[in-house]
N, C-alpha and C positions, 0 to 999 in steps of 0.2 A: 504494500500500500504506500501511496508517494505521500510525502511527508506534505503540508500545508504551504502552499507557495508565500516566500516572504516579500513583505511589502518594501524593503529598504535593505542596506547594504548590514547594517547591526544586526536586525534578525535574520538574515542569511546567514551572515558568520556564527551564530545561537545555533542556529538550523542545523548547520554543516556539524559543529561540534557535537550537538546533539543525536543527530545520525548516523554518528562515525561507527559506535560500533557495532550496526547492523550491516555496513556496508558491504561488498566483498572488498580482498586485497587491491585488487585494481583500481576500484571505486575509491578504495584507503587513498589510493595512492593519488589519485585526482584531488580529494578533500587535502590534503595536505599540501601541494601546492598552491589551490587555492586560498587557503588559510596564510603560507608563507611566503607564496608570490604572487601577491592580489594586483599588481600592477603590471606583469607579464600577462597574466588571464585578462586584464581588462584589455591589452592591446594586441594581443595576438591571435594569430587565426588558429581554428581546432586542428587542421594541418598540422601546424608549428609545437601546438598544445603537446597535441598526440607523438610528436616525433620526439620531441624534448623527453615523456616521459616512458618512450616504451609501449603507447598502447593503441589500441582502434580510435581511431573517430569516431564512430562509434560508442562510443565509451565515455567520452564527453557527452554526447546527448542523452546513453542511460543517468550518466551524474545527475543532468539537468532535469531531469524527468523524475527520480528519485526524491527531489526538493521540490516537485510539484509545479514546473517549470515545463510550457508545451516545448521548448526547445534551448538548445545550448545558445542560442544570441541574446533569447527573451532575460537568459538569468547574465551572461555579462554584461547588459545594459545598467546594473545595478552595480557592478564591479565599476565601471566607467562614470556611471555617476560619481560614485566615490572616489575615483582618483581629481573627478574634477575639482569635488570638493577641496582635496588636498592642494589641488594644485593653485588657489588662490595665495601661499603664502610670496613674502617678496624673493624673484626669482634672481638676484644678487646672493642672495646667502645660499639659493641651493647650489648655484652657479660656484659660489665659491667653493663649497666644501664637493663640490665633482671633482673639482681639479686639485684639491687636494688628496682626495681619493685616486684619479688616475696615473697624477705621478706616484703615489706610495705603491699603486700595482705594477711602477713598472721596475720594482724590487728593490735590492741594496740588503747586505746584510752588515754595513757599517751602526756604532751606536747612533749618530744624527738620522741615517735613512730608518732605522728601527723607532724612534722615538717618530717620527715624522708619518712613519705608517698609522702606529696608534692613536696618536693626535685628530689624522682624518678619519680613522673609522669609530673614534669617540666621540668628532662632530655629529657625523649621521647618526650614530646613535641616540646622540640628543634631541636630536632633531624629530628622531622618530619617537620618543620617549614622550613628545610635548603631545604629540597626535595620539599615542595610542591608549596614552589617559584619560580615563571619563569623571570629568570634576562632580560628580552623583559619587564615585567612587573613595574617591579622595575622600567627599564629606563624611561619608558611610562610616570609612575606614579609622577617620580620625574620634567619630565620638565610640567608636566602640573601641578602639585605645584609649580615650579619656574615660572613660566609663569602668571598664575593669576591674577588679580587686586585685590580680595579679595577671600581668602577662608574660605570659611562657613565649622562649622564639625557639627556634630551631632552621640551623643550616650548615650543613655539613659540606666538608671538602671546598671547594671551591666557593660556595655560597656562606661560609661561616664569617667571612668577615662582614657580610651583611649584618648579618642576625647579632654579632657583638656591636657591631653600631649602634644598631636600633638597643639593644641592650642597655649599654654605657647610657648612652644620650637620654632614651627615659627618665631613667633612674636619677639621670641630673636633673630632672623635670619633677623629685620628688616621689614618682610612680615606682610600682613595686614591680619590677621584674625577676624572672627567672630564665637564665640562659641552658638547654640542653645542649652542654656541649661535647657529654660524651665520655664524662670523666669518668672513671672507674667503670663504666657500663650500665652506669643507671639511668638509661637515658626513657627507657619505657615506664620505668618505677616511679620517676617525677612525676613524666605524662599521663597516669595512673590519678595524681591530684588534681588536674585540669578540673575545674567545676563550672558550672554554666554561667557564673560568675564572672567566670574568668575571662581567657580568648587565649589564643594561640596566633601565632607568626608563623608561618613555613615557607622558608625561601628554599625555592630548587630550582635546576635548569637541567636540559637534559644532557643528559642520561640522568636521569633520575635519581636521588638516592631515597635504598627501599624502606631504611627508617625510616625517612622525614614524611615518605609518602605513607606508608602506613599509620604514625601517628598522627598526622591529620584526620585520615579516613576515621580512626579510634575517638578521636573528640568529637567530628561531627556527625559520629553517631549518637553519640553520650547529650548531645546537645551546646555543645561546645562551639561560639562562634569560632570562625578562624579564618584569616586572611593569609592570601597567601601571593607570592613575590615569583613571578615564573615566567615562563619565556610565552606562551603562546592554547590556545584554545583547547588543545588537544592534550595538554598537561594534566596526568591523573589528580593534582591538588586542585585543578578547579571545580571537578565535582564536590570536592568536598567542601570548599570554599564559601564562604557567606558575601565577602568579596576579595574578589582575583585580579593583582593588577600582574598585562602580559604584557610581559614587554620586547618581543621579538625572539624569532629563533637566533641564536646565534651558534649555531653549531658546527656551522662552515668555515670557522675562523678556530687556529690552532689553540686561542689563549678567548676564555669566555671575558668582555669586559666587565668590570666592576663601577665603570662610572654610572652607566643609566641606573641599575641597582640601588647605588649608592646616593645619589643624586634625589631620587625617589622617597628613600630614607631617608634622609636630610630632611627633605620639602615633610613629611608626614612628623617628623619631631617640630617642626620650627608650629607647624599648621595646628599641632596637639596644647603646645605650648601657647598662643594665643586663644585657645578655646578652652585652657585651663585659666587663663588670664579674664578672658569674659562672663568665665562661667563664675567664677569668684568676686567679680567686681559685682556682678548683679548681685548675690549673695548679701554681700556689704549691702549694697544699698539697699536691698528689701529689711536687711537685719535693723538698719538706720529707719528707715520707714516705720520700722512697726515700733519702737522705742518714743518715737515722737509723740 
């Protein structure tokens, strides 16, 4: 049965994630580039689709049809709309950071050409980072960190210096955290105290790791909000997630970056920290009100 055709390019992307896993592999394998190269789908031809990833043409129209779409042009008309959207920001700055990007591909493995590579694929990063944030999200995300009685973070290997960010920085905020970082192997044992009080952090990026993905799953069963810090729609923590911010595949690149990540954490402590400030100012002044 084809899934309910979406009206806009947000619930497509809902759609597609939500269908992934009835799909067959082949169909996987469409949803996925659809989800991580939505601007190649929005300008190319099913030809091109098709040859890129390996499969019929075919194939593309089952995709389209699947999502309840009488055909593969009807559903990239909504991929296109969406690049439009995008493509209002001022084209100086994307201008700039192409050409930063195309000279760092055209290699060096000196320390200035290494620095110079990272610098432009930290631009676009950000760049992407500003787009792929829903301020619904943000808001979401920050009263249910101000709200808390404790929050637990967790993120392993490559994602731990996230989750010690967001840790440290709380905590300067006066909030009660708890860091799972793994010490002695109590990492399930803490998670075990999660209460619906609480909330949980789970930053991963793929490949996954299966702690952090499984204690998520374990709180938001429990009833435990939990937000989570991830690369992209198809991440096992957004199901479990109350809210998921994605922030792009980066899998293709030797070294996952830590700016947009980090960047994100930042803006969520600074954004906590004034909605701790507002929240208390009212306070004051209702406490002064009723004294009068």
């Amino acid at each position: 049965m084809a899934a309910e055709r979406a009206a806009n390019y947000d619930a497509l992307k809902e759609a597609i994630s939500r269908e992934y896993p009835q799909l067959s592999k082949q169909l996987q394998r469409i949803a996925r580039f659809a989800l991580e190269r939505p601007h190649e789908l929005a300008l190319s031809t099913v030809a091109a689709i098709a040859g890129d990833l390996g499969v019929q043409p075919s194939s593309l129209i089952r995709f389209a049809n699947a999502l309840g779409f009488a055909g593969f042009s009807e559903m990239q008309r909504l991929f296109r709309s969406h690049l439009v959207e995008r493509s209002t920001r001022a084209a100086s700055y994307r201008e700039r950071i192409a050409s930063l990007r195309a000279r760092a591909k055209e290699g060096g493995t000196t320390p200035p050409e290494i620095l110079h590579g990272f610098v432009a694929d930290s631009m676009h990063g950000l760049e992407k980072l500003e787009e792929s944030i829903r301020p619904a999200d943000l808001r979401a995300a920050v009263r249910v960190l101000a709200g808390a009685q404790t929050i637990y973070l967790i993120g392993l290997r490559r994602s731990f210096p996230v989750a010690a960010y967001l840790a440290y920085a709380l905590s300067r905020l006066e909030l009660r955290t708890q860091l799972l970082d793994g010490a002695g192997g109590m990492n399930r044992e803490f998670a075990r105290l999660v209460g619906r009080k609480d909330c949980l952090v789970a930053v991963s990026f793929r490949n996954y790791t299966p702690e952090a993905v499984d204690i998520a799953a374990e709180c938001h069963a429990r009833g435990v909000p939990v937000i989570a810090i991830t690369d992209g729609p198809l991440s096992p923590l957004v199901r479990a997630a109350m809210v998921a911010f994605e922030l792009g595949d980066d899998s293709g690149r030797a070294f996952r970056s830590l700016v947009e990540p980090l960047c994100l954490a930042q803006s969520l402590v600074v954004s906590v920290g004034h909605h701790l400030a507002e929240r208390n100012g009212a306070r004051t002044a209702g406490a002064r009100e009723a004294v009068r």
